[in-house]
C-alpha positions, 0 to 999 in steps of 0.5 A: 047618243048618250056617252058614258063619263071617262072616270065610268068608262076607264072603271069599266075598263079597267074592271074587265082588265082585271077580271081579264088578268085572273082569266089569263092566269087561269087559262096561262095555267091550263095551255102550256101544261096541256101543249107542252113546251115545243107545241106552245113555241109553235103557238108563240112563233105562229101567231106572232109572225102572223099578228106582226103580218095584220099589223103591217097590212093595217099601216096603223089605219085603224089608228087614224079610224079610231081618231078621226071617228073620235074626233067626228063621233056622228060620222058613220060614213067613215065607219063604212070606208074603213069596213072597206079597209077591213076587207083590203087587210083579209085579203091581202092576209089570205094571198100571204097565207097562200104564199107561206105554202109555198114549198120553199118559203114554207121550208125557209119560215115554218119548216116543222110547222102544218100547214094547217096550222098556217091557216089557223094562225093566220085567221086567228091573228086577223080575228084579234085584230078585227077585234081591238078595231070594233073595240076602238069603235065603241071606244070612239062613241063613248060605249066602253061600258057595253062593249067591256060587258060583252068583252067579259062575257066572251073571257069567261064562258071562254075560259069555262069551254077551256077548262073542260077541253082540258078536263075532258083531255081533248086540248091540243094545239088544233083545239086550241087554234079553233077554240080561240077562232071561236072565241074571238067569234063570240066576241065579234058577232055580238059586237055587230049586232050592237053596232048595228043596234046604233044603226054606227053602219047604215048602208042605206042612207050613208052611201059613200061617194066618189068625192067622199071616198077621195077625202076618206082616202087622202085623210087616211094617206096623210096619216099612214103614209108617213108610217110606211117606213116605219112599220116595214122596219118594224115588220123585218125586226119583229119577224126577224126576232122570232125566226132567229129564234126559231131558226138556231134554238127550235120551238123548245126555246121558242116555248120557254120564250113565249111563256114569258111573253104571254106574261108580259102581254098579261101586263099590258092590260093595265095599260090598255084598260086606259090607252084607248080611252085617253087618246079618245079625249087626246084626240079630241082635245088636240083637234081643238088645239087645246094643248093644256087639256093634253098635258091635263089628262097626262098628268093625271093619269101617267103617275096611277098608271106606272104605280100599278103596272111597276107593283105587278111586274115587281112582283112577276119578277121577284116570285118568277119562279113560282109563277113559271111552275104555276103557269107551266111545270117544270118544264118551262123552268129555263125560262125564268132570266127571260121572263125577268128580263120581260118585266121591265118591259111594260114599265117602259111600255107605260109611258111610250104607249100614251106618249104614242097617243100624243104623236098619232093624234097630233098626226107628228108620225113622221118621228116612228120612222127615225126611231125606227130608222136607228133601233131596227138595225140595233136589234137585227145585231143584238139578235145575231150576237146573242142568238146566232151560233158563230158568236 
């Protein structure tokens, strides 16, 4: 299989960010105005609770997929073992599903959300995952530069298909959950033909067996199981963040929140455009213990990175103002300090987003958990100081 350069690789990636970033404006411009400021916090708090959810089901498996497929390219059995874990992940997403409908807990978590939302939320949440999980596939064979095409594709007719609901007056926060399930969709399938294309999943000849389902296992358990400390912790202050939220201030400020956080997340895909591709040849490099080509790739890329990342949150932060009118109206104009606020935090994300490549591909995972040990707590305090009513 013929693989694509880096320098190819990260231009296409990073060119299908950028060509990502002006479809978010488009779309950021378009959703908040069209579902107001208390449906899009419903939209925010939803999906974040269920994305946090996916997250901590997948206990960074697909990190240790992504690295071991790095390291191993020509083994598609291991391709096979995760589909497996893919299907864990649904299920284990579906039962929860079921119990957030349960009269009580929905009453505790989502007291003025449908249940159909959940449902929405919920499917929605496990399609973006399974996304960036076929992403890191064609990332770990060296195929970014067909899988961005697809990506580019699917932002744009997406985005078209957006504009008309909106033209037509037809987007709500029920269209819009389907419409995103459709997208996501729209990115999916095509992937799986591609792969398949590849012949990356062969059932026929790549049976696995008892043995190798062992080994699979014990490599995946060896990497995650040091982590499941530090994804619950993660799990509780994530969630906690939004319900408090939800919980003393209501969907209106929710909405004015998320409003800041999509931006945020816009930024991050200059990050992203290189994050995967640099622990690919991390990964690799670590595996041949080769120490210098790892501080090599950083040094090249880390200064690039930050310039880029720290020139758009400048600006975010000194014109918040108007891009809050812009994306949103007036209506969300309350939410300029929180999005100041949020724009420090990709420059920060800059650095521990590749120093994280280091630490899962030299498998030291162990170090997530004492972070998380310390600042989990911090955060649950912060949240109740500054958002609970009694201080």
């Amino acid at each position: 299989m013929i693989v694509d350069s880096l320098k190819k690789r990260y231009f296409y990636k990073l060119g299908g960010n950028i060509v990502g970033f002006i479809l978010s404006f488009i779309s950021a411009s378009i959703v908040p105005r069209s579902l107001g400021v208390v449906n899009y916090g419903n939209y925010g708090y939803l999906t974040n609770i269920f994305a946090q959810i996916v997250a901590f089901f997948d206990f960074k498996t697909s990190t240790c997929f992504y690295i071991k497929k790095s390291q191993n390219q020509d083994d598609n059995k291991i391709v096979i073992f995760y589909l497996y874990i893919v299907l864990i992940v649904f299920f284990l997403l579906l039962l929860t599903t079921f119990l957030f409908i349960i009269p009580p807990i929905k009453f505790f978590f989502f007291k003025s959300q449908l249940i159909s939302w959940l449902f929405y939320a919920s499917f929605l949440s496990f399609f973006v995952w399974l996304i960036d999980v076929l992403a890191n596939l064609m990332d770990a064979v060296g195929k970014t530069v067909s899988m961005e095409k697809i990506r580019m594709y699917a932002k744009i007719i997406g985005v078209l298909f957006l504009t008309l609901l909106f033209y037509i007056n037809k987007l709500n926060l029920n269209s819009y959950f389907i419409f995103q399930i459709l997208i996501s969709l729209a990115f999916i399938i095509p992937i799986g033909f591609f792969i398949n294309r590849y012949k990356l999943i062969r059932f026929s000849k790549n049976k696995i067996s008892k043995i190798e389902l062992l080994k699979y296992s014990k490599a995946f358990f060896k990497f995650s199981f040091p982590l499941v400390g530090y994804m619950t912790l993660q799990l509780i202050g994530n969630i906690f963040d939004r319900w408090i939220l939800q919980r003393y201030c209501g969907s209106h400020e929710q909405g004015l929140y998320s409003l800041s956080f999509s931006l945020m997340q816009v930024m991050f895909l200059f990050v992203n455009a290189i994050y995967p591709l640099l622990t690919r040849e991390v990964s690799i490099a670590a595996g041949n213990s080769d120490f210098d080509k790892i501080a090599e790739i950083l040094r090249k890329y880390y200064p690039i990175l930050f310039a880029i990342v720290a020139f758009f949150c400048s600006f975010i932060f000194v014109n918040s103002l108007n891009v809050i009118f812009f994306l949103g109206g007036k209506g969300f104009e309350a939410s300029q300090l929180s999005m100041k606020i949020l724009m420090f935090y990709p420059l920060i994300n800059a650095f521990s987003g590749l120093n994280s490549a280091i630490v899962y591909s030299t498998n030291r995972t162990k170090i997530f958990f004492i972070i998380a040990l310390i600042f989990t707590p911090l955060g649950i305090l912060f949240d109740i100081v500054f958002i609970s009513p009694n201080f």
